[in-house]
N, C-alpha and C positions, 0 to 999 in steps of 0.2 A: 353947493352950499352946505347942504348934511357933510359932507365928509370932512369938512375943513372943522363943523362943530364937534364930530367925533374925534379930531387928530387936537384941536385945543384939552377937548375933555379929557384922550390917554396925556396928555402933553402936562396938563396938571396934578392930575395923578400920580402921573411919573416923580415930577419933583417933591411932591407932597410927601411922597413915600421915601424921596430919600432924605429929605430934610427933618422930617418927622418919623420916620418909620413904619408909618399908618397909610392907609387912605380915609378917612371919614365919612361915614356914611352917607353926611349932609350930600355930599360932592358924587356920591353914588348916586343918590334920591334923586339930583338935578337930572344927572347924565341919563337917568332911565326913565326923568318925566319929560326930558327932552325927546330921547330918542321914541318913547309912545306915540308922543305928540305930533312929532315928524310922521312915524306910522299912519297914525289914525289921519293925517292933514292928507297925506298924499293916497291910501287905500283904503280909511273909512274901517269899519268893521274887521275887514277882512287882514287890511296893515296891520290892528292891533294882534289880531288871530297868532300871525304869521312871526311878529318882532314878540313877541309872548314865547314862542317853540323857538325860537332864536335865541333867546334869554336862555331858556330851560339846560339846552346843549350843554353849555359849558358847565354849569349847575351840576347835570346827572353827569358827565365825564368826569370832571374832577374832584367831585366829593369824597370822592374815596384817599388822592393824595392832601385832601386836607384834613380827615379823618384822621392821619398817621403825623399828620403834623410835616408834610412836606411842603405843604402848599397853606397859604395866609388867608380867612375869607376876604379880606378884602380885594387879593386878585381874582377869587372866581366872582366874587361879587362886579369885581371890573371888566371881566370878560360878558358877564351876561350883561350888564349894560350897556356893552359894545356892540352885541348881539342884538338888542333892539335897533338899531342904525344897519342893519347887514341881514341879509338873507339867511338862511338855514345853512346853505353851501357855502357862501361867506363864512360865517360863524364858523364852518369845519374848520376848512380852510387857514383863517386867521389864530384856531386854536392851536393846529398844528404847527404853525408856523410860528407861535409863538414857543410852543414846547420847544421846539428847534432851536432857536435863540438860546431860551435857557438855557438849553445843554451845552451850548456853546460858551455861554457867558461864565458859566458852573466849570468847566471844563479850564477855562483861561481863567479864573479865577484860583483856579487848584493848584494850577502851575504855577500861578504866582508865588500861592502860599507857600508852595512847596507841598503839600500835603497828595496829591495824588491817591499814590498806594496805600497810605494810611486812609482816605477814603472809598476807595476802591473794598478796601479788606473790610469796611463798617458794613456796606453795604450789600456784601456777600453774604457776611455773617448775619445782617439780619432779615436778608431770602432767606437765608436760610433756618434763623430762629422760626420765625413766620411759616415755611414749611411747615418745621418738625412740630413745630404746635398745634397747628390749622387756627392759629385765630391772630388776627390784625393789633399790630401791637404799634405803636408810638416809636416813630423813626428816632426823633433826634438826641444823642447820645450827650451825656451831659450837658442837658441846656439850658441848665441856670451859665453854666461857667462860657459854654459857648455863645450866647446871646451876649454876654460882654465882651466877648473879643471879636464877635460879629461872624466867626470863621465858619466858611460853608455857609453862610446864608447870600442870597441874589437878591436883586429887589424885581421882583417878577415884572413889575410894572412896565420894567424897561424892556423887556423880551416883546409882554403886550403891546405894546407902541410901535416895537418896530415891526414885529408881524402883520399888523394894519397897515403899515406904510406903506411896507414892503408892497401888500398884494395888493390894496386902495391904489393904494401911488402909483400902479401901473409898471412897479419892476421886475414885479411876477410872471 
């Protein structure tokens, strides 16, 4: 029964994010009072312990690309509250697997656009601005202009969802 209430909760996220662009916090606060509560219902103290370090994972992993503005807090926010419903190794696991998607989705989106190599070359150039400086500079490259045309953006949401699927669902 938990996994069907985490595969609703990525499942409306999902759409929320693309219908609106957002995930709302409101729908965060549920998902991670739900998933506690599940914790604490089924291992007491010790569930909360555990779905708490669950949560944190994606948190400390991905702060850094949302830091540079690659990443939305609303997905790492959606990841750690997925992480409440999942073990620690789950939690990897589904993190990875979602990064994976991404890149996938990123990758088939580019070819659509046609932009590829013109991506490819931002993103050298800004390893390597970021090298030569030593200090963490804001990825995305005209993004007042690019937020209107949407180009290069993913809605992570959907990677999230199917990462869970993927490995919950038993296709893993």
């Amino acid at each position: 029964m938990c996994i069907i209430v985490l595969f609703f909760i990525l499942a409306v996220a999902a759409v929320m994010d693309l219908l609106f662009d957002k995930i709302y916090n409101e729908w965060i606060l549920i998902a991670i009072a739900a998933g506690l509560s599940y914790a604490a219902w089924q291992r007491g103290g010790y569930g909360i312990l555990s779905a708490s370090i669950a949560m944190a994972i994606p948190i400390m992993l991905l702060y850094p690309l949302f830091r540079i503005g690659a990443l939305g807090a609303g997905d790492v926010k959606l990841l750690a509250a997925a992480g409440c419903f999942l073990t620690v190794r789950e939690t990897v696991i589904c993190l990875g697997l979602s990064l994976f998607f991404g890149a996938v989705l990123s990758l088939i989106k580019m070819l659509a656009e046609r932009n590829f190599i013109q991506r490819m070359k931002y993103l050298l150039s800004y390893i390597l601005d970021v090298w030569k400086c030593r200090e963490w500079k804001f990825y995305r490259q005209d993004a007042e202009d690019r937020k209107k045309r949407k180009e290069g953006k993913i809605h992570f949401s959907l990677p999230v969802l199917l990462g869970v699927i993927i490995y919950k669902g038993g296709f893993y």
